[in-house]
LOMARNU-900341 format. One record per residue: z, y, x of N, C-alpha, C, CB in turn. Coordinates in steps of 0.1 Angstrom, whole numbers, plus 5000, padded with zeros to 4 digits. Atoms other than C-alpha are relative to their C-alpha. Glycine has a CB too. Example, Ala and Ser with C-alpha at 12.3 -4.5 7.8 and 13.67 -1.06 7.14 Angstrom:
2
500049885009507849555123500050125009501250004990;500049894991507149895137500850114992498650055004;
This chain:
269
499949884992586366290496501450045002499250114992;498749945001589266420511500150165008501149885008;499849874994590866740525499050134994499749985016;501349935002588066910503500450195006499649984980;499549914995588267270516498850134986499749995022;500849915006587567570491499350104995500150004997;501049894993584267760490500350085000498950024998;499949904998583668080495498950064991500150025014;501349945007580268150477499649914993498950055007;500950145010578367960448499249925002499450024990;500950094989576067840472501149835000499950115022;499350064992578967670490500849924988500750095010;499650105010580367530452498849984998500950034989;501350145007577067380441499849935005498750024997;500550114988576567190472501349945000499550065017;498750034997580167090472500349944985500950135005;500150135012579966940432498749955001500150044983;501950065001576366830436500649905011498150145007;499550084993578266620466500749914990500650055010;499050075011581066540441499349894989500750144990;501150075009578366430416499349875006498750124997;500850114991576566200441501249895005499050095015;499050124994579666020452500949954993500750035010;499350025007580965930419499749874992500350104994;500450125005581065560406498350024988501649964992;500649985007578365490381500149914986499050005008;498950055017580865300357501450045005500249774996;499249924997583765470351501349874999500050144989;498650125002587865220353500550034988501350015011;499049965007589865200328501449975000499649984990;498949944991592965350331501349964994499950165001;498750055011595365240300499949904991500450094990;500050125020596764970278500750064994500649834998;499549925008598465210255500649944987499150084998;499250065015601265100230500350144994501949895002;499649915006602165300204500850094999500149984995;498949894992605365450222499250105006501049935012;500349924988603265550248498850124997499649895012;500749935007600765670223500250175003500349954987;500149915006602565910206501350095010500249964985;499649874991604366070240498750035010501449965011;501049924994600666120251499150104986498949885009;500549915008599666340220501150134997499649924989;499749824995599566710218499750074985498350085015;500649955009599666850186499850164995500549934991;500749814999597367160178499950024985498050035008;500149935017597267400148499550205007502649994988;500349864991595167730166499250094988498849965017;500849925008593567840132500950134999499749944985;499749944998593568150129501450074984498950035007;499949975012594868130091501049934994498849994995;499250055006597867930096501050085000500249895004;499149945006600768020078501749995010500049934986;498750034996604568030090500549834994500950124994;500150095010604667730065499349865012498950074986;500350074996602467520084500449985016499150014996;499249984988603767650118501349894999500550175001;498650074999607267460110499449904999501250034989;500350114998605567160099499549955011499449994993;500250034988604067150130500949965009499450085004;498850034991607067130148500949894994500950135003;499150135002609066910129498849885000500950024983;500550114993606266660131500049925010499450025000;499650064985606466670167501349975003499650095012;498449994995610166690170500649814992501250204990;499850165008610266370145499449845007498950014983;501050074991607466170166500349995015498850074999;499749974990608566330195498550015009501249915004;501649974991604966420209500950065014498550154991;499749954989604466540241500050175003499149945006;499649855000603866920229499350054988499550085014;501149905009602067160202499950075009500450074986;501149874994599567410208499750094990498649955005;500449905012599367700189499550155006501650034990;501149824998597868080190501150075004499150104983;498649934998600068350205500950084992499850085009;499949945005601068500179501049894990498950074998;498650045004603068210170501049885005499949974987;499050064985604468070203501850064992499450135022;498849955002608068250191500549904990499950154995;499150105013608168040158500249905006499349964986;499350114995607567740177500749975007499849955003;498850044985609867740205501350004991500350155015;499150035007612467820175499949894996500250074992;500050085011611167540155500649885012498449984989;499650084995611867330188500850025008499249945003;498849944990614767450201500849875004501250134993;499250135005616567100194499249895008499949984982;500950174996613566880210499450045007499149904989;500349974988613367010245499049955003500849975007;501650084994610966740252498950024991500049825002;501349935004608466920233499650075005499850064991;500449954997606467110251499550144992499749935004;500549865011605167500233499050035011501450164997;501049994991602067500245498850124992499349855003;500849835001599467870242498349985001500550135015;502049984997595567870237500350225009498550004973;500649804988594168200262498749994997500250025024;501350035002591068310256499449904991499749985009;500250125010590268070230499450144986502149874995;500350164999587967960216498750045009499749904984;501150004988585168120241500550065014498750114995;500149964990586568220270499550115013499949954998;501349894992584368510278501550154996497550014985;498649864993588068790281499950035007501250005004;499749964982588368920315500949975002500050135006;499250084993590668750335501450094997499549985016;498649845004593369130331500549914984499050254994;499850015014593168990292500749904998499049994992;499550195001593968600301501450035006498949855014;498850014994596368710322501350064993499950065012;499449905009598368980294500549834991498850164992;499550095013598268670271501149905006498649904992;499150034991599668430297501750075001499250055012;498749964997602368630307500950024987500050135007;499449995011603668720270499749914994499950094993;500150134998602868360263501849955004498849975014;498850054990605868250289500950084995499950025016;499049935001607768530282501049954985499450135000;499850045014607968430245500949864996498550004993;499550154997609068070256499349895004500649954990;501150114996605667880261500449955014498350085001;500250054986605767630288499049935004500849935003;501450085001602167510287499050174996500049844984;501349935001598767750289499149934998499750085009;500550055001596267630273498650095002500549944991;500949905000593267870287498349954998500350075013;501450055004589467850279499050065013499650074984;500949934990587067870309499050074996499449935008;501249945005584668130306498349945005500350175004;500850114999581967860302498850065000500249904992;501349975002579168070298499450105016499950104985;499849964984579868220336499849815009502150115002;500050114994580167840345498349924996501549914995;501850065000576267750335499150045001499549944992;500749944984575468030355499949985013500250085002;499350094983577067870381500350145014498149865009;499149894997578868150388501250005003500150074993;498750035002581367970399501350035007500149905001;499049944992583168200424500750064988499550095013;499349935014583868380393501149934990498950014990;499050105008585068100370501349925012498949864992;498950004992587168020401501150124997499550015013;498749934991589368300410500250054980499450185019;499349955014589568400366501149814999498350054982;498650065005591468050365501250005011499949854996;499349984988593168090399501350104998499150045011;499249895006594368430384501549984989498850074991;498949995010595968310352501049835008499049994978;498950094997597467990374501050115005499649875013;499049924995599168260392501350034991499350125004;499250015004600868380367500549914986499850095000;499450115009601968040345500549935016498749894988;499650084989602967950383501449894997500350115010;498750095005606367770363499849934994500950044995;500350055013604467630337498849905003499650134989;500850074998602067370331498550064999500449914992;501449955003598467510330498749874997499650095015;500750075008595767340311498450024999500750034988;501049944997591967440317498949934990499949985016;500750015010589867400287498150035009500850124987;501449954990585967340301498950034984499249815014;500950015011584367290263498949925000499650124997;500850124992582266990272498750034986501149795002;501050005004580167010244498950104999500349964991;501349954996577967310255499649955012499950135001;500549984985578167190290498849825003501950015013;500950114996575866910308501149945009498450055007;499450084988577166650329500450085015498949885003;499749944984576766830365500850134996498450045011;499349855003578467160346501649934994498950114984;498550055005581366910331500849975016499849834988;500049974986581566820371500550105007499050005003;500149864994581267180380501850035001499050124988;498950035005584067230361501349955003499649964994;499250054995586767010368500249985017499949894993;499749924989586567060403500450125003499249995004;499349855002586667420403501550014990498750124991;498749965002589767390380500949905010500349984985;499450094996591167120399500850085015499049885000;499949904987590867350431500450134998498850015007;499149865003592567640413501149994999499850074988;498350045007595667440404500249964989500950104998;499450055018595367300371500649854999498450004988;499050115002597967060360499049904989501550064992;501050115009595266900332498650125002500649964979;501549945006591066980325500249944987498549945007;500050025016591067000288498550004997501050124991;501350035006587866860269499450154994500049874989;500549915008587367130242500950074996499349974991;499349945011588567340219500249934988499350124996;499850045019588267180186498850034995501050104989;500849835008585767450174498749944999499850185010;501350045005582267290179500049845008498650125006;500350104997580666970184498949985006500249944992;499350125005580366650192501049985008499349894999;499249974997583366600204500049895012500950034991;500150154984584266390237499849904998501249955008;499950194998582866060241501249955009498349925010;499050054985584865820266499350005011500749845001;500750034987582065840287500750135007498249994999;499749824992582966270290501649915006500450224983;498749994993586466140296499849945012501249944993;499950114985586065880323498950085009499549794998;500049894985583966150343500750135003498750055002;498749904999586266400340501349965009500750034984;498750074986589066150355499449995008500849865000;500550014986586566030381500150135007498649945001;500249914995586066370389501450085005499250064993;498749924995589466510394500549935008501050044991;499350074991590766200409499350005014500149874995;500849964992587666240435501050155011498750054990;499749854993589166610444501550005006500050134989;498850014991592566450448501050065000499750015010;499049954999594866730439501049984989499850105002;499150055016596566540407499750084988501650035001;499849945011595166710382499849914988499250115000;500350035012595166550346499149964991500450054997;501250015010592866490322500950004983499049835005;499650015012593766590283498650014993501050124996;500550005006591266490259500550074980499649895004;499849965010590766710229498750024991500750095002;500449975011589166700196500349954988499049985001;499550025017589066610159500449864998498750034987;499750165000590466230164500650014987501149945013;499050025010591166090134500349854997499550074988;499250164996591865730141500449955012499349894997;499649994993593765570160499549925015501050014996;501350024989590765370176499950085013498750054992;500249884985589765700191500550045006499650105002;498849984991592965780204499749915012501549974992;500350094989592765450223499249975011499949954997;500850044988589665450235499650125014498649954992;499849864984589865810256501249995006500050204996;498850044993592965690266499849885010501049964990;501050134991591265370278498950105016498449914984;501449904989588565610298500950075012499050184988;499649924992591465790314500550174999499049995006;499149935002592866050296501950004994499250044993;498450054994596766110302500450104984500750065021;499849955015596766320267499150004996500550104995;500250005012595566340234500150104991500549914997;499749895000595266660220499050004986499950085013;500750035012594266690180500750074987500049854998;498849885011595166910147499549844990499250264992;500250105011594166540124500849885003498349964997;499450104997597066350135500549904986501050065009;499550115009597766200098499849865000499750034988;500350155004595665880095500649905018497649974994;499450064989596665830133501649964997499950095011;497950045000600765840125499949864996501350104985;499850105009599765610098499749835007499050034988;500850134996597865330116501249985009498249995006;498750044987600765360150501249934997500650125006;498550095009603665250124499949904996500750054988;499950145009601764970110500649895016497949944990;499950124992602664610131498649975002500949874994;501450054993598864560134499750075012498850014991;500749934986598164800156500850045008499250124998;499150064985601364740177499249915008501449914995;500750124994599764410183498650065005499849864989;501249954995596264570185500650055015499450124990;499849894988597564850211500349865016501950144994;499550084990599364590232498849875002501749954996;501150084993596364350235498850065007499549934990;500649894989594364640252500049985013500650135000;500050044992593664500283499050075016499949894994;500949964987592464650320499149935004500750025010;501050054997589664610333498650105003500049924989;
């Protein structure tokens, strides 16, 4: 599909992913052979409890700043510490859950967090569609609430959390289109929060589907990864990050020489 043009009524989006849906491979490509460099500048590391400390906040950052990830994700409340903790390791990104972990705020609320977000130093929004409006298929709605908070992260990367594991296939669909056609820089799998967490199958229709719509959006897979298997293989499916608060036994396996050799024998196809 090209030029897609964006509806006007939910009529006019259901018929318009219900097309999307019908004209999408029925095996998905895979998209990476993934070394361990390239690994660990596609992982995102998250710490969104609500019960972490200042303590664990720093660790968080010096992890990434040591690794050099591609960004943390933390709660707003302590976007400030991390932008200090990475003042030194620019190429970290300080990335903001909104709405998290259901999504069901009013768009005024996403947008307050947003803006004092950025303001604070965040350069990444990490917002939560209000998914329970999206399988109503209400999706003029869940449109224009992420359209809203792209508006204001207009400098920043925006990040569009769909929560795949309440949704169904034609609502994971739904989904990444409508964000894709709002402006989002990635569709993010989940939260963390419930399960099961992304297969590679969710990933590789998540990429088909955005690459379908054509406007570059991303794909960040997120959940409880705790090897570095599963890193690989949603990376294989087509996700361009990796996004996880159980990065230990991963560090560990990426430093050994086996799973250099492993990573680099990963082959397209």
């Amino acid at each position: 599909m090209t030029s897609i043009k964006t509806p006007n009524t939910n009529a006019e989006w259901a018929a318009l992913t219900s097309a999307m849906r019908d004209s999408l491979p029925s095996t998905y490509n895979v998209y990476h052979t993934p070394r361990p460099g390239i690994i660990y500048r596609s992982l995102e590391h998250t710490l969104v409890l609500d019960s972490a400390t200042e303590e664990d906040i720093d660790k968080l950052c010096t992890d990434a700043q040591f690794h050099r990830f591609a960004s943390v994700c933390v709660r707003p409340k302590h976007v400030r510490q991390a932008v200090r903790g990475l003042e030194k390791a620019r190429e970290v990104a300080v990335g903001c859950v909104v709405g998290h972990p259901d999504g069901k705020e009013d768009t005024e609320s996403k947008e307050n967090e947003a803006r004092v977000a950025l303001e604070q130093g965040a350069t990444e929004i990490d917002m939560v569609v209000n998914f329970s409006l999206l399988k109503q298929q209400r999706y003029t709605e869940v449109y224009a609430d992420v359209l809203e908070v792209r508006k204001i992260a207009a400098d920043a990367k925006l990040k569009v959390t769909l929560e795949t594991p309440v949704l169904t296939r034609d609502e994971v669909v739904a989904g990444c289109v409508i964000a894709s056609l709002a402006g989002a820089d990635f569709v993010k799998s989940c939260t963390g929060t419930r399960e099961p967490y992304p297969s590679a199958e969710t990933i590789g229709l998540m990429r088909a589907t955005v690459d379908a719509v054509g406007r570059g959006t991303k794909v960040n897979a997120s959940g409880d990864f705790k090897n570095s298997e599963e890193v690989i293989e949603v990376m294989k499916a087509g996700a361009d990050r990796v996004a996880s608060s159980s990065l230990g036994e991963i560090l560990e396996e990426l430093n050994s020489e086996e799973l250099y050799e492993q990573g680099a024998s990963h082959s397209m196809y």
